[in-house]
N, C-alpha and C positions, 0 to 999 in steps of 0.2 A: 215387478211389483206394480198392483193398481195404481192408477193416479183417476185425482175427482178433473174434469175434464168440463169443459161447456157445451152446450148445445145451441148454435145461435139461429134465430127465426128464421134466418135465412135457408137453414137446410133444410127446413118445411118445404119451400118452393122453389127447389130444387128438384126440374122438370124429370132428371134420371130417378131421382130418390121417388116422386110416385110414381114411379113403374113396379119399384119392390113392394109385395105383401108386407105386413105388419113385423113378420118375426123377420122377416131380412134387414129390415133398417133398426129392428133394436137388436140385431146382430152387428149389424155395422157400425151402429154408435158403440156397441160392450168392446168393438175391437181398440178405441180411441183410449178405453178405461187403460189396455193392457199394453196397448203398445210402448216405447218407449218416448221419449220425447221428440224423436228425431223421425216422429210417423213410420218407424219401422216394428213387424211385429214377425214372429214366427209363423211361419204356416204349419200348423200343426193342429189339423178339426179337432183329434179327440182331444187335445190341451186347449183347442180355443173352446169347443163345445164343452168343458168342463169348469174353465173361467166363466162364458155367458151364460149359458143354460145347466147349470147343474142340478137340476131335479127335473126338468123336463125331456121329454123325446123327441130330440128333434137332430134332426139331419145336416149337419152344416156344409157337407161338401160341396149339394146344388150350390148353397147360398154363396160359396167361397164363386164357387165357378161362373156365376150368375155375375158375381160384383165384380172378376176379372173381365169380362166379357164387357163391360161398363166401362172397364176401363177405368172404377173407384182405386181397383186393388193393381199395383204392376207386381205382380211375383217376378222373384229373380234366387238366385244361388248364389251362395259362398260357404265354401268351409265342409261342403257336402251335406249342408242344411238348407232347408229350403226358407223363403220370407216372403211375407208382401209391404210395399212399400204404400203408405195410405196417401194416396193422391193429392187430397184435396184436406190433408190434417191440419196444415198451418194456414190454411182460408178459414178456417172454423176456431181454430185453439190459439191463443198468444202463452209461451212461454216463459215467463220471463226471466228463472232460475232453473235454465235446464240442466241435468242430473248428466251423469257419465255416461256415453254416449257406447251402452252395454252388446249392440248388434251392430252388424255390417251396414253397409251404405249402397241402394244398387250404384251402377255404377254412370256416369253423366251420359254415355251412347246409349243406353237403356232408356234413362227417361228423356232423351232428345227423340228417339225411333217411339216414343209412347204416345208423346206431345210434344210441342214447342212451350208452351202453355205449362207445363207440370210445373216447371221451375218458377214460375210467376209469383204465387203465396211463397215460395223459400224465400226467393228473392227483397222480396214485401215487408217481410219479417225482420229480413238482415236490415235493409235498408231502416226499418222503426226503430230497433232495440240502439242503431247506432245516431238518430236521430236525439234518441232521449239520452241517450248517454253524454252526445254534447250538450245537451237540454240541462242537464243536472249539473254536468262539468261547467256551464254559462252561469247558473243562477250562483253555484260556490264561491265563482271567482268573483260574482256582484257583492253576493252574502258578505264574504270573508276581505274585503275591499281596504283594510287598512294593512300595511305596509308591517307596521311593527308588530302587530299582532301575526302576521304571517312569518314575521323574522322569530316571533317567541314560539309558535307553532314547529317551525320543523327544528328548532335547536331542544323544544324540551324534550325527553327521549321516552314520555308515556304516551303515547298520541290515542286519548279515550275522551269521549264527550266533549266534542269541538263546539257545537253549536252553541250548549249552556258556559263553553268555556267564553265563549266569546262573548254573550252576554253580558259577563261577568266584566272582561275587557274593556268593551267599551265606555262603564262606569269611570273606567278608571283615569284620574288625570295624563297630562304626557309627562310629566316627571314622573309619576309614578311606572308608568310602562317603560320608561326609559332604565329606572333603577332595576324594574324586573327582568330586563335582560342581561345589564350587568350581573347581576345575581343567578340569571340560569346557568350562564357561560363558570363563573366561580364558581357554583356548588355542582357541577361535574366532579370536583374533586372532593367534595363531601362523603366522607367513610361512608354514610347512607345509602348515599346516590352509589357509591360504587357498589355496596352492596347489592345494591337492587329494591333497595327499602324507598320507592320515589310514589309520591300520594298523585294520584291525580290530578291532573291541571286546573279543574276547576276547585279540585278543596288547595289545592296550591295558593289559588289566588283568593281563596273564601280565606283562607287561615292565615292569610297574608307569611305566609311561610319564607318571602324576603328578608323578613325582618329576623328570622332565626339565626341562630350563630353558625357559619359553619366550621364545622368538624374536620378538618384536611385529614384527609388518608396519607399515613407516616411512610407509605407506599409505592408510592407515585409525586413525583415532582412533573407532571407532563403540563404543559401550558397551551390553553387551548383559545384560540382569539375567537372573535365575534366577524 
């Protein structure tokens, strides 16, 4: 399936990329639309020439052979199908929710015998996504910084709309957060809550739903501590 893809100034002057004629590099960038996320894409001219040029006459084989010879594309095999592997995909594209990973992978002696270099943008990549991952995981645990509210977080059992929940929390006195946990821990046993009938955390605490009566399930005698 297509994906919309970037094109960053940078590959303008990219000393290889002017060597190609005009249809070779908007052949090169249509391969980015098609490929997977994982810069892998089939080698197959008459399915790529009918994804990038389909109303035109044009030739893709030279241009496939031409961008191997460059060294953009490493073709490789698996499965008795053939692929090329887009070099330089993850120097140009940041993925940040990539999709199932639907084609082969060539294999690490392939692209060491290609370049030493190939693996450089993978590497770049891996290295970002897990930078911002602590990045987010950091600001959460600044965010979410109080104690009881992270005590009333993982005991309520609907965990939807943290942030406005929290909002909401911090309004709230400490006796009153204090009562609300008492009361989460107890309405476990609320026929509701057993049912599955549980509002959200934030209208929880908008409807001050504390103060409700609860309902014991005639069901369950299970006693559950804090």
């Amino acid at each position: 399936m297509a994906r919309k893809r970037m094109i960053d100034p940078e590959f303008w002057l990219d000393e290889d990329i002017t060597k190609l004629d005009y249809v070779a590099r908007l052949f090169y960038i249509g391969t980015w639309n098609f490929s997977d996320d994982y810069a892998v894409i089939e080698n197959s001219p008459k399915k790529l020439k009918a994804q990038i040029f389909p109303y035109d006459e044009v030739d893709v084989v030279p241009i496939i052979e031409s961008l191997v010879k460059m060294k953009k594309y490493i073709p490789f095999e698996a499965d008795e199908k053939k692929y090329l592997f887009i070099k330089n995909f993850l120097k140009y594209q940041r993925v940040d929710k990539p999709s199932i990973n639907r084609n082969p992978s060539p294999s690490q002696e392939l692209l060491d015998e290609y370049s030493a270099t190939t693996q450089e943008p993978l590497k770049a990549e891996v290295k970002r996504r897990e930078v911002k991952r602590r990045e987010v995981k950091r600001r959460e645990e600044n965010i979410y910084n109080d104690d009881k509210f992270n005590s009333f977080w993982s005991l309520y059992p609907k965990k939807v709309g943290k942030p406005k929940t929290f909002e909401l929390w911090k309004e709230l006195s400490e006796k009153t957060k204090d009562k609300i946990l008492l009361d989460v821990v107890a309405r476990m046993q609320d026929e509701k809550w057993i049912g599955g009938f549980i509002k959200d955390p934030e209208r929880y605490i908008k409807n001050q739903q504390w103060e409700d009566e609860i309902r014991r399930s005639k069901t369950t005698n299970k006693t559950i501590e804090l």
